[in-house]
C-alpha positions in Angstrom: 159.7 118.1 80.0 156.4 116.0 79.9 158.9 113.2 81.5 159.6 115.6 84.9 156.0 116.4 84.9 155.3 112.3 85.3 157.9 112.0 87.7 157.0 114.9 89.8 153.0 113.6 89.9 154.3 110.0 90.9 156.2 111.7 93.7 153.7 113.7 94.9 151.0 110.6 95.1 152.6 108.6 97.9 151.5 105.7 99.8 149.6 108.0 102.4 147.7 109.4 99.4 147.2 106.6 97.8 145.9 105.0 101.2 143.7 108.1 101.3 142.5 107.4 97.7 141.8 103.6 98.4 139.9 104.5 102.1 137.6 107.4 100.4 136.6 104.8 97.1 136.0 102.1 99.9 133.6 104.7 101.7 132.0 105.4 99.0 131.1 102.1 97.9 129.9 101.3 101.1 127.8 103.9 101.1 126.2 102.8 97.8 125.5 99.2 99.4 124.0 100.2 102.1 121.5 102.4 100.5 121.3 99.5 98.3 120.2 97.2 101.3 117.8 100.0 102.5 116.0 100.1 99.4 115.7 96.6 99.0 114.4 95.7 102.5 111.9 98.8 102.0 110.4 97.2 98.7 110.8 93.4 100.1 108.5 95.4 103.8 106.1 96.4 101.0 105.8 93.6 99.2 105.6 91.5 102.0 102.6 93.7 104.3 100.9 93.2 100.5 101.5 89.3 100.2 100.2 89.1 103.8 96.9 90.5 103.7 96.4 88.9 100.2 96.6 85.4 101.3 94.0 83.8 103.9 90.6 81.7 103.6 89.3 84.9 100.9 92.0 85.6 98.5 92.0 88.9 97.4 93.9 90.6 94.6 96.9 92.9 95.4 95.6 96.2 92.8 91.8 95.9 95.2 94.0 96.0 98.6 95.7 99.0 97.6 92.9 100.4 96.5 90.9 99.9 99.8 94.1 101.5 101.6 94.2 104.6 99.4 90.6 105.2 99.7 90.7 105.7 103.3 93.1 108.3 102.9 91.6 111.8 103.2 91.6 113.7 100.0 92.8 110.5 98.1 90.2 108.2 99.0 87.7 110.4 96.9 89.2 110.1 93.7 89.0 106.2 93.5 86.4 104.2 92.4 84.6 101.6 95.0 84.6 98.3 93.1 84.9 96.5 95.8 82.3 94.5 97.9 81.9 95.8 101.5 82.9 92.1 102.7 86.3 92.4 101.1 86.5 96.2 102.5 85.7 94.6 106.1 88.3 91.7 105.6 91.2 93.8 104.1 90.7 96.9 106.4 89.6 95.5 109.6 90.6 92.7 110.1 94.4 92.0 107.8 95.8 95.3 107.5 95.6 96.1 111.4 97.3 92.3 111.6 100.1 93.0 109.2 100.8 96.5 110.5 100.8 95.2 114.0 103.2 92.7 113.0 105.4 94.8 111.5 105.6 97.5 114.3 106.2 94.3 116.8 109.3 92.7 114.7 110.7 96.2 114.6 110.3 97.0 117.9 112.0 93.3 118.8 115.0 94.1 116.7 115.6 97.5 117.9 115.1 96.5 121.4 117.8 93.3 120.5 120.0 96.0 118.8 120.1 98.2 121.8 120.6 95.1 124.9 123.1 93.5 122.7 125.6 97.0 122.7 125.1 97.6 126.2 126.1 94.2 127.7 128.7 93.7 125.4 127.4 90.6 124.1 125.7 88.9 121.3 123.5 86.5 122.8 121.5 89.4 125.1 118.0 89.9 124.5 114.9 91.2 127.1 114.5 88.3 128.8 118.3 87.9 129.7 117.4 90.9 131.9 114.3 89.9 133.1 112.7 92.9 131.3 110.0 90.3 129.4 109.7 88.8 132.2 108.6 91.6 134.6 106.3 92.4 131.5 104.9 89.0 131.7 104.0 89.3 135.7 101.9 92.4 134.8 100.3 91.7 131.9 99.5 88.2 134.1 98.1 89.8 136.8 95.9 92.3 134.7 94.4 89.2 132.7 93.7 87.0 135.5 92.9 89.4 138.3 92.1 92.8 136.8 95.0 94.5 138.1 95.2 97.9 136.3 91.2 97.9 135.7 91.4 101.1 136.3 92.6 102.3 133.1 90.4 100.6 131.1 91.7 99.5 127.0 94.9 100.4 128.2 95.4 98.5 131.4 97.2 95.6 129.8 100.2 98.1 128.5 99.9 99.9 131.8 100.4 96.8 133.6 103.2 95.2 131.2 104.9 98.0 131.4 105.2 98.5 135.4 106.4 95.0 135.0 109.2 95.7 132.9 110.1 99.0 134.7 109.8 97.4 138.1 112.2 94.5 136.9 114.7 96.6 135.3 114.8 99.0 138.5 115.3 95.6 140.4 118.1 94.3 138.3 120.2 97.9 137.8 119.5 98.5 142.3 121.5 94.5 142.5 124.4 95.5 140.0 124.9 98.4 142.3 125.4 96.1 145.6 128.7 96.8 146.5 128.9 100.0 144.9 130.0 98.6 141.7 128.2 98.4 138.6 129.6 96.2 135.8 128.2 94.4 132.7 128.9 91.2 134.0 127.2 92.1 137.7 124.1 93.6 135.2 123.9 90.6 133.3 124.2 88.1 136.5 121.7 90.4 138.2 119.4 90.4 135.3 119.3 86.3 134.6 118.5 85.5 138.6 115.6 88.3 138.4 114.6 86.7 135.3 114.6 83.4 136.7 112.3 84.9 139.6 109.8 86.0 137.8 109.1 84.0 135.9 108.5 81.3 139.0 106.2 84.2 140.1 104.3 84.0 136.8 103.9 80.7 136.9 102.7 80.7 140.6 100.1 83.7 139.7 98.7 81.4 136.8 98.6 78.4 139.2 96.7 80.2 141.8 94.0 81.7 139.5 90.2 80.8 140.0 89.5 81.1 136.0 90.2 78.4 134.1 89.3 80.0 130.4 91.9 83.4 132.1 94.6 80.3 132.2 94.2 79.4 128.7 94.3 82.9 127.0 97.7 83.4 129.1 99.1 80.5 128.8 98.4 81.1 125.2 99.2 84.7 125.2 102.9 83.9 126.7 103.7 81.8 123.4 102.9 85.4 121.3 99.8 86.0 119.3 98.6 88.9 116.9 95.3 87.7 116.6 93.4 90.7 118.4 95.0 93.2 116.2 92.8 96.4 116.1 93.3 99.8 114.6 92.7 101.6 117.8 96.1 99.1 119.4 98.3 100.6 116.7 98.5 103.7 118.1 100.3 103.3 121.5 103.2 100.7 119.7 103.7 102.4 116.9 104.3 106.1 118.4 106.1 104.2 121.3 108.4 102.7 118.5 108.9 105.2 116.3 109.9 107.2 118.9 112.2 105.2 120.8 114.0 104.4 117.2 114.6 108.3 117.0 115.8 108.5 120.5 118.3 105.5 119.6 119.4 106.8 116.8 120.3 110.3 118.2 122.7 108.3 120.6 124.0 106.0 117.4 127.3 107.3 118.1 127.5 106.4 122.1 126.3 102.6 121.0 128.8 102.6 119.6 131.2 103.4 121.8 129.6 101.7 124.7 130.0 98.7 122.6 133.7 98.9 122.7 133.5 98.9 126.3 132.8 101.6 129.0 136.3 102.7 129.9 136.4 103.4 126.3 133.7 104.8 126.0 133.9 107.0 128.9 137.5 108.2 127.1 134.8 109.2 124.1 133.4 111.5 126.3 130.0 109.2 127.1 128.8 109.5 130.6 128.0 105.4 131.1 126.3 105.8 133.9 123.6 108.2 132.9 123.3 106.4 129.6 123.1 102.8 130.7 120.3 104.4 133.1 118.6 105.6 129.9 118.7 102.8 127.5 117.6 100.7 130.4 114.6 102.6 130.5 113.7 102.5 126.6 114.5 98.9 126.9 111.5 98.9 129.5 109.6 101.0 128.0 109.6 99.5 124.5 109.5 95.8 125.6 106.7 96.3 128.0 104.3 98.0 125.0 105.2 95.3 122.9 104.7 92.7 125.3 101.6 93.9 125.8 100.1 94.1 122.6 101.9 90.8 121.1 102.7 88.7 124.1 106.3 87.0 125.0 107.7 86.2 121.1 111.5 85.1 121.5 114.4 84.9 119.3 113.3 87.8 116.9 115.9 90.3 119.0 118.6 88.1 118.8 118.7 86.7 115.4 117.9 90.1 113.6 120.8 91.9 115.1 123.3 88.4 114.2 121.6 88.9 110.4 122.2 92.7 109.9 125.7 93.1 111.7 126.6 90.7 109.2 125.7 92.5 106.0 126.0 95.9 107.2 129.2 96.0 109.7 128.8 97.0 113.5 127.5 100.5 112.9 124.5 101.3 115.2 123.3 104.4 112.8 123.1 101.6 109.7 122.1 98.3 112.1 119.1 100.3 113.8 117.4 100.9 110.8 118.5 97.8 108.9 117.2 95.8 112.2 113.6 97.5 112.2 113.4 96.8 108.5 114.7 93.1 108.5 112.7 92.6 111.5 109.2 93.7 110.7 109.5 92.2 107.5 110.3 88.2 109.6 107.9 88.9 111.9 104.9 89.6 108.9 105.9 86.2 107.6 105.6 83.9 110.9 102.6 85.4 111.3 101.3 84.2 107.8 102.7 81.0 108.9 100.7 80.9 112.2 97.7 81.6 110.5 98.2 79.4 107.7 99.9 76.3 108.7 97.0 74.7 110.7 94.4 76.6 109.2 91.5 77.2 110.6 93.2 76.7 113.9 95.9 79.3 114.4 99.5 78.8 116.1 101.1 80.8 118.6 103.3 82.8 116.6 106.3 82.3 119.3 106.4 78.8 118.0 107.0 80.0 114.7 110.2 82.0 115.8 111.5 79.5 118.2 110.9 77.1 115.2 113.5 79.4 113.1 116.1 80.5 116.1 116.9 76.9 117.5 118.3 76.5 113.8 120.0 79.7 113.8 121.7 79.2 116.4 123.3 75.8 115.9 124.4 77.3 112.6 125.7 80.7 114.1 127.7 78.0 116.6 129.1 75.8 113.7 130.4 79.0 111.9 133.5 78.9 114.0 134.5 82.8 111.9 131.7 84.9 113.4 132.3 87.5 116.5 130.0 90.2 117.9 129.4 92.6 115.5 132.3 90.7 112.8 131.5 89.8 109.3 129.9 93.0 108.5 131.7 94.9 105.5 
């Protein structure tokens, strides 16, 4: 009896069940590492924003930074103690934490921006200025330094005028994939490098033709990326801008990823590619021109971030958005320590730092011969 009971169980679990059995384990574990990486990169983000505003010219211990942080926090802040000196107060909460916070919001922003270009041309080398959306930011955030175009709305003509830049040059760049009545990836992507390659000679003419010579230096120096004018009062516009268009993306995680497989795929999904590739183009915009604005022109950190997480987390877009803003802010925290630090007192432009660190990438992502878009990851 007990020996037609094993038989009949070892009949009933065939290969299809036992497939079944494998797949569901397989998810599961999955599941655990990536909540795994989430946590991590979540403590490594902390511990990072705290190592950042620790070190500089005044060191400062990690327990007094906290403690300034907490005590600025309504209904919290009255229960601690001030034994701190207002100088440290002034150096931690004006002038670091604004930095590092800014820094973080930027690298995010960067990655998620990466993320999103990189799904909808179908390729893994894409970033803004492959579709001359950094580069329409640059012509308006040129053109409000140097001539005070956008005066007119006051702290906030710099983003005003970065981002008309970027919207203007994506508008430009999705109006030439059209010609012909076409629109393709490739005709986006060839449409996008030749508006690119225009503005940027239109930059460069604007900067040659400008009266001020001190306005030259502070673009020229601008366009390498800086953080150095971090304020509290700048956080507000990247960070909701940010945040938000993260939520947005994520909502769509699903049509990434089928746009990523290609449209006619993705159009068998049941995505509407048109109206889609028309609204990512426009967060694309919308995102690179705030963060242009506030940051300047920093390269590489939307293409390498994207390489980095598809590798340990697969090809997912709901678990490589998240990943990416993480990984991200996190890089972008620490060239900024090395622009301030490196040369101290003088300061680097902190596109310098990640050119420095995605040359090298690069080379290496070309000498390993096993990597595809959006392979490797588990």
């Amino acid at each position: 009896m007990k020996r037609t009971i094993l038989e009949s169980s070892a009949a009933t679990d065939s290969p299809g069940r036992r497939v079944m059995k494998i797949a569901k384990r397989d998810i599961r574990s999955f599941r655990g590492w990536f909540a795994s990486v989430l946590f991590v990169l979540i403590l490594v983000l902390i511990a990072s924003a705290t190592l950042a505003v620790m070190l500089g010219s005044v060191s400062i211990r990690p327990g007094t930074i906290w403690k300034i942080a907490f005590s600025h926090i309504p209904l919290i802040g009255e229960w601690i103690q001030a034994d701190w000196s207002k100088s440290e107060e002034t150096i931690i909460w004006q002038i670091r934490f604004p930095r590092v916070l800014l820094a973080a919001i930027v690298g995010a922003g960067l990655s998620v921006v990466g993320v999103t270009i990189q799904a909808l041309v179908r390729n893994s080398l894409a970033d803004p200025y492959l579709l001359g959306v950094s580069s329409g930011a640059s012509v308006g955030a040129t053109l409000t330094i140097l001539f005070g175009a956008f005066s007119l709305y006051g702290q906030y003509s710099l983003t005003i005028g970065a981002f008309t830049g970027s919207l203007l040059a994506i508008v430009l760049v999705f109006a030439l994939s059209r010609l012909g009545g076409q629109n393709s990836t490739v005709r986006l992507l060839m449409s996008g490098i030749a508006v690119s390659a225009v503005l940027s000679a239109i930059t460069s003419l604007i900067i040659f033709s400008a009266p001020n010579e001190h306005g030259i230096r502070t673009v020229l120096f601008w366009m390498q990326g800086s953080l150095a004018g971090a304020k509290w009062e700048y956080l507000t516009i990247p960070g909701v801008v940010v945040v938000a268009g993260m939520f947005v993306l994520m909502t769509y995680n699903r049509s990434l990823n089928a746009i990523m497989m290609g449209e006619e795929t993705a159009r068998t999904l049941g995505v509407n590619t048109e109206h889609f590739r028309k609204m990512l183009l426009v967060m694309t915009a919308l995102l690179t021109g705030v963060i242009v604005s506030i940051s300047g022109a920093i390269g590489f950190v939307g293409l390498m971030m994207p390489h980095i997480v598809r590798i340990i987390v697969g090809t997912d877009h709901r678990r490589v958005l998240p990943v990416s803003a993480l990984l991200g802010a996190s890089f972008l925290i620490w060239a900024d320590v090395v622009a301030r630090l490196a040369f101290a007192p003088e300061e680097l432009p902190i596109g310098i730092i990640t050119s420095l660190c995605g040359g090298p990438f690069f080379i290496w992502l070309m000498l390993r011969s096993s990597y595809s878009f959006g392979g490797g990851g588990r």
